[in-house]
C-alpha positions in Angstrom: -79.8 51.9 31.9 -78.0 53.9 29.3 -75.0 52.8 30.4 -75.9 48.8 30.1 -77.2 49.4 26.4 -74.0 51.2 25.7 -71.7 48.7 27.1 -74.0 45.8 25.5 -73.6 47.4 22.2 -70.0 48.2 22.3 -69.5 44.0 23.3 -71.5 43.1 20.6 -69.3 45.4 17.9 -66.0 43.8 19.2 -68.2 40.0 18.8 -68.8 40.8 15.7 -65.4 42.4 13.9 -63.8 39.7 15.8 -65.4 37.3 13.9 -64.7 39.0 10.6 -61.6 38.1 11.0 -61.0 34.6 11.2 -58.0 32.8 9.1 -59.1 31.3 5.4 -59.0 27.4 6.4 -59.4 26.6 2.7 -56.5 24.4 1.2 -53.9 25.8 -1.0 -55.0 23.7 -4.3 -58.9 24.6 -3.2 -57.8 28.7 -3.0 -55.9 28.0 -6.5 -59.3 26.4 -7.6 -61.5 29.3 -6.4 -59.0 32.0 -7.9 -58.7 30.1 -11.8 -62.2 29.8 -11.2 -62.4 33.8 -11.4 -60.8 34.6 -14.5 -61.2 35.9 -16.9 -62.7 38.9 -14.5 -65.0 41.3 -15.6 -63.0 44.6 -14.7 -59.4 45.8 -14.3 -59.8 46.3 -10.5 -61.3 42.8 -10.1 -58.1 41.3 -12.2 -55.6 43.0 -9.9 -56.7 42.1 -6.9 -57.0 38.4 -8.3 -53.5 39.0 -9.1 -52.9 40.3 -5.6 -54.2 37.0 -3.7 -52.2 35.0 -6.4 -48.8 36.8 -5.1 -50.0 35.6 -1.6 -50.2 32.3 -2.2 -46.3 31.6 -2.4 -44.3 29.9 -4.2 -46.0 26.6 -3.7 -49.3 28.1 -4.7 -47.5 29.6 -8.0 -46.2 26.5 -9.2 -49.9 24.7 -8.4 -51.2 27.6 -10.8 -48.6 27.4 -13.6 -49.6 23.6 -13.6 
């Protein structure tokens, strides 16, 4: 019986954190939306990783921003 709850547990983990992480099906001008939306952010940390997804976006994404 042990052994059942274990393995049910252990499937249920992998279910979840499987889930967690799924692609970002947003569209490039709504992620450019969501991340002007954001600023000015409240902390240093907050700005740079704002920063950080704005680098991630591309060169596309960067010239939708400077627009």
């Amino acid at each position: 019986m042990k052994i059942k709850t274990t393995i049910l547990a252990c499937l249920t983990l992998l279910l979840v954190s499987g889930s967690s992480y799924s692609q970002d099906r947003r569209t490039l001008q709504t992620r450019v939306a969501d991340l002007l939306a954001a600023f000015p952010a409240n902390n240093l940390a907050y700005t740079d990783q704002l920063m950080g997804e704005m680098l991630n976006l591309g060169d596309e994404g960067f010239k939708l921003i400077c627009d």
